[in-house]
C-alpha positions, -999 to +999 in steps of 0.1 A: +118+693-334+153+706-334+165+724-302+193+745-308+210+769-278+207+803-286+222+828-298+236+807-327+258+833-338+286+833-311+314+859-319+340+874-300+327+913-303+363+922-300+379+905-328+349+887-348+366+853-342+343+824-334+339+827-293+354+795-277+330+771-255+332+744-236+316+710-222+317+682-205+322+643-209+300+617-191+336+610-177+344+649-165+370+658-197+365+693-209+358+698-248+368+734-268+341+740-292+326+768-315+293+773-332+287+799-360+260+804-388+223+798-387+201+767-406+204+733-406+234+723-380+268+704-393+294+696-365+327+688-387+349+665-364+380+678-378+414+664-386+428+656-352+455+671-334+435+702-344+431+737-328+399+753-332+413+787-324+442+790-345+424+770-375+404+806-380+435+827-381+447+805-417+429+821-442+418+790-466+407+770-438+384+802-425+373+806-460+363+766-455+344+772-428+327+802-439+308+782-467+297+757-445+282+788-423+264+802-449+240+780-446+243+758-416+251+760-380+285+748-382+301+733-349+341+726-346+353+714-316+391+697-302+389+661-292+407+656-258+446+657-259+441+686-286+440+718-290+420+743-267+403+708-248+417+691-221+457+677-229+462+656-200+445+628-209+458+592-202+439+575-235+433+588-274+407+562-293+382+561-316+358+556-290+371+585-267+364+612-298+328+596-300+326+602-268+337+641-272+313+639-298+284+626-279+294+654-252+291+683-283+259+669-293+243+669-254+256+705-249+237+722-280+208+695-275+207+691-316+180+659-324+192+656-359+227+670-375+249+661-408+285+650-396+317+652-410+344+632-406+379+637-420+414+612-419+419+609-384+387+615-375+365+600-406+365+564-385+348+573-353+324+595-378+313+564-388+311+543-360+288+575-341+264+572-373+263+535-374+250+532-332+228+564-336+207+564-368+181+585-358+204+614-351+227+618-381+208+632-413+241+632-437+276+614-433+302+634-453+339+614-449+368+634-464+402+606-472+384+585-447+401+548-430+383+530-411+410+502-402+441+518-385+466+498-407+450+514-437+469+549-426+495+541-404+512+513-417+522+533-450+559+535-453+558+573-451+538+573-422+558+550-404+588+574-408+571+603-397+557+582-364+600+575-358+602+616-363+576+620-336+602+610-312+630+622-325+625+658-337+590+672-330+593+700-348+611+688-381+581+664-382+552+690-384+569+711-409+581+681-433+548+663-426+529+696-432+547+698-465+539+662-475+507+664-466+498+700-487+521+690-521+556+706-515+541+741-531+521+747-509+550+759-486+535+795-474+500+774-458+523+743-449+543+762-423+513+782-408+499+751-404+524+731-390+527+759-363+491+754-357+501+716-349+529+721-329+502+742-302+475+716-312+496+685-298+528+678-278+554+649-289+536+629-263+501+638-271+510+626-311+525+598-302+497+585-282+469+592-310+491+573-341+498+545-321+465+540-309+446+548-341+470+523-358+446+495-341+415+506-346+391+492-368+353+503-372+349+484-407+320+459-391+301+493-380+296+505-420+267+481-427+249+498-397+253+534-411+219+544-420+225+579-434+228+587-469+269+590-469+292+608-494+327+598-499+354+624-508+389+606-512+422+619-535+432+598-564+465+591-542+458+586-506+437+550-513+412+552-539+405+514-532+404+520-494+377+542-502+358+522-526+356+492-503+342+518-473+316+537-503+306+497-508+300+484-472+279+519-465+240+515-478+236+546-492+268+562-498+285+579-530+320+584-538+340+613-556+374+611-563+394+639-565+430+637-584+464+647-566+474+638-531+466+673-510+449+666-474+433+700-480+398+705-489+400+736-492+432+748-513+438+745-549+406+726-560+382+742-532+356+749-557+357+717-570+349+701-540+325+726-526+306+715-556+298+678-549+293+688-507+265+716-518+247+693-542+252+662-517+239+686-486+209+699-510+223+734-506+225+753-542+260+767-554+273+795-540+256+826-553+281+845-560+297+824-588+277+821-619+273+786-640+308+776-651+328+801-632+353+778-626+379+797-651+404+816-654+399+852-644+411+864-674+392+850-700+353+843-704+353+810-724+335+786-711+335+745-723+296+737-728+289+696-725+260+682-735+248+645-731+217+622-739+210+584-735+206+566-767+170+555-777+155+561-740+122+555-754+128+522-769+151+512-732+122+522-715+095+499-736+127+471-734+131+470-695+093+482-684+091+515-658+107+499-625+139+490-639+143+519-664+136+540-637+165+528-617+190+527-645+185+564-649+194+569-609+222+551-617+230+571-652+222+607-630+242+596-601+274+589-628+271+621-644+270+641-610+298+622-595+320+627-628+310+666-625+319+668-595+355+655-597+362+673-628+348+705-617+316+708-642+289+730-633+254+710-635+234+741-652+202+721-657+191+682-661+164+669-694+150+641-680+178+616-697+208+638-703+225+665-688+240+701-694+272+714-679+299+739-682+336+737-673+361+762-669+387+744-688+379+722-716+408+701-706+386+690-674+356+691-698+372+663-722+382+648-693+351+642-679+333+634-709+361+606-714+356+592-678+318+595-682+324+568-708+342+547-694+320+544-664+290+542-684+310+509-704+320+496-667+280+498-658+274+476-690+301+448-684+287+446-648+250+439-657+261+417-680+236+421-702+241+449-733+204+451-741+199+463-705+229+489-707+229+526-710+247+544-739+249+580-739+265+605-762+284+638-753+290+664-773+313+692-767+320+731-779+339+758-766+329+799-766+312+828-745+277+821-737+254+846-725+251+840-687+214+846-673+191+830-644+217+804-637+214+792-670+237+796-704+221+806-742+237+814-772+251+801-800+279+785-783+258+764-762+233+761-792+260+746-812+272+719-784+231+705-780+235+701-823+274+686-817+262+660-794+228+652-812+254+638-841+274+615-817+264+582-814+261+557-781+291+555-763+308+587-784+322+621-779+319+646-803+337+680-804+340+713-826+374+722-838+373+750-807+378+725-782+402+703-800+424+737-805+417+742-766+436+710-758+464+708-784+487+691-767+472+675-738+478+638-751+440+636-765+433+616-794+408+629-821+396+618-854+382+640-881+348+638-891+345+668-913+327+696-921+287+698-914+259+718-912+240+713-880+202+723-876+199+760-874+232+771-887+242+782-924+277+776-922+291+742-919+313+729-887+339+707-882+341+680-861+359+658-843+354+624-827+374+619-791+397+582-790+389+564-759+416+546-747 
């Protein structure tokens, strides 16, 4: 039975902020944490150099944190040499912030927590799992390494590791800028005073160049929790890959651009796949598909279904049907979740989302495919594959019991019920959405789908 301290809620009654706490390692260094939120407890290990305190005065990372909260006890604390814990500290390794881990964990006596583990952090996330199974329920790694050289020996990096000693505080604001995109210049400079208090030249110094050696990639095989994988299409999707395949049970979702950020731009997005991966429902507030612009109330309705499921099932017998359909479920949840779909409901053998943009709709739909061909060519066998068929349309559906009706959602079930394996079909409305995107469509004409007196046009989707 879980043994949480109590009161779970600690607040400053001042100012609302979280209140500050501290522990102790088995070797007498002191640890800044904060707990806040009640339910199943998540300690998120951060993105050392970090500050605990000043993280809650930027806005989108509060925000961040406030959805974890929501449902969780949600524990942040400052590995040694950072932040609010001890800075005078003659080592930095991955196995010192296990140890300021272990020390968090003793302190609020927790049997059984999910973990988070992001860049700096995201290797000694994994190496805690890997030596204690029985304690971590959920291993969430956000643009994770787990070899040193994999982070540190980038070209860019190496520059900013010169800048270190050279001019500490042109390297937080140009690294803060290269790290957020260069827009992002209003957040990029709050933060980068955030890490000038988190760390001193010395302090940084000490954590790249010891980081650089470490490597935790022989601990993966050992990690026993179910593990989700959260990397950006340009910080290492293949670094990633190769940590999502030496982990048991582990997922990945990629994510496009280069932002460190969780919690910026695409915040929604990736609350998404986090909330379905941590069995917690989406955030109640938002209603299916609300990822859209405020200003306009279409939403992009996908539909798919696997091709003769009946006849699959009779050709591979229950057991290994069964698991191709995990397989075909877990494709179409990772897809959603990097394009920002909303799952509304799932039919057994296909799938019904919504999308904000039907530029992320088609885009989806296209990867979808192309995933589902890659799962084909690596059986190696066709008559053991899964085809499925998507069909897209575009309009405002009535919105009720986190569901969608109408005749625009009506209309995308008929579209895709046309398509054939492997095929995306859309009406005219989305191909009018999109104009100009670089999408490739061939004209099917006009027909009448079942239901409907007047006839509809559509369009097949080019796969490249």
């Amino acid at each position: 039975m879980q043994r949480p301290s109590a009161p779970r809620r600690w607040y400053d009654s001042a100012t609302m902020d979280p209140q500050i706490r501290y522990c102790t390692t088995a070797e007498g260094v002191s640890i800044a944490y904060w707990s806040i939120g009640e339910g199943p407890p998540i300690i998120d290990m951060g993105h050392p150099p970090s500050h605990i305190q000043m993280e809650w005065q930027i806005a989108p990372i509060r925000a961040w944190y406030e959805r974890f909260a929501g449902r969780h006890q949600y524990v942040r604390f400052d590995t040694r040499g950072t932040g609010l814990s001890e800075r005078n500290v003659r080592e930095y390794t991955v196995e010192t912030q296990v140890r300021d881990l272990e020390a968090v964990v003793a302190k609020l006596r927790f049997d059984t927590f999910d973990l988070i583990g992001s860049i700096n952090s995201s290797a000694a996330a994994a190496m805690y799992a890997a030596h204690n199974p029985a304690r971590v329920k959920r291993l969430i790694l956000w643009c994770p390494y787990t070899r040193g050289s994999e982070f540190f020996d980038d070209p860019g990096t190496q520059v900013l590791r010169d800048m270190v000693d050279r001019d500490w505080h042109m390297l937080t604001e140009t690294a803060s800028r290269s790290r957020f995109s260069w827009k992002a210049d209003e957040h990029a400079s709050a933060y980068a005073a955030m890490w000038r208090a988190a760390s001193t030249p010395q302090g940084q110094a000490m954590l790249m160049d010891s980081l650089r050696n470490l490597d935790v990639t022989g601990d993966l095989a050992a990690v026993r929790a179910p593990t989700l994988v959260l990397q950006r299409q340009d910080r290492g999707p293949d670094v990633a890959r190769r940590i999502t395949d030496s982990i048991p049970d582990s997922a990945l979702v990629l994510f496009p651009g280069g932002s460190a950020a969780p919690y910026l731009d695409d915040a929604d997005q990736i609350w998404e796949a986090i909330a379905r991966f941590l069995g917690d429902a989406a955030e109640p507030t938002r209603p299916p598909g609300a990822i859209r612009s405020p200003d306009s109330n279409i939403v992009t309705i996908l539909f798919t279904d696997v091709v003769s499921n009946t006849a699959l099932l009779q050709r591979l017998g229950d057991e290994r049907w069964r698991a191709l359909l995990r397989e075909h479920d877990r494709i179409i949840r990772e897809q959603l979740a990097a394009h920002g779909g909303a799952e509304i409901k799932s039919m057994g053998d296909g799938f019904m989302a919504s999308f904000g943009s039907a530029t992320r709709a088609l885009e989806c739909a296209i990867d979808l495919q192309r995933a589902f061909d890659d799962l084909r060519s690596a059986a190696g066998d066709e008559e053991s594959g899964v085809e499925v068929r998507v069909g897209l349309n575009a309009g405002e559906p009535i919105a009720e019991n986190d569901d969608l009706f109408g005749t625009a959602v009506t209309t995308a079930a008929r579209i895709m019920a046309r398509a054939q394996g492997g095929e995306i079909l859309v009406s005219d409305v989305v191909r009018q959405l999109v104009a100009g995107k670089g999408f490739l469509f061939e004209d099917r004409g006009e027909t009448t789908l079942r239901g409907f007196e007047d006839p509809v046009r559509i369009f097949s989707v080019r796969i490249a």
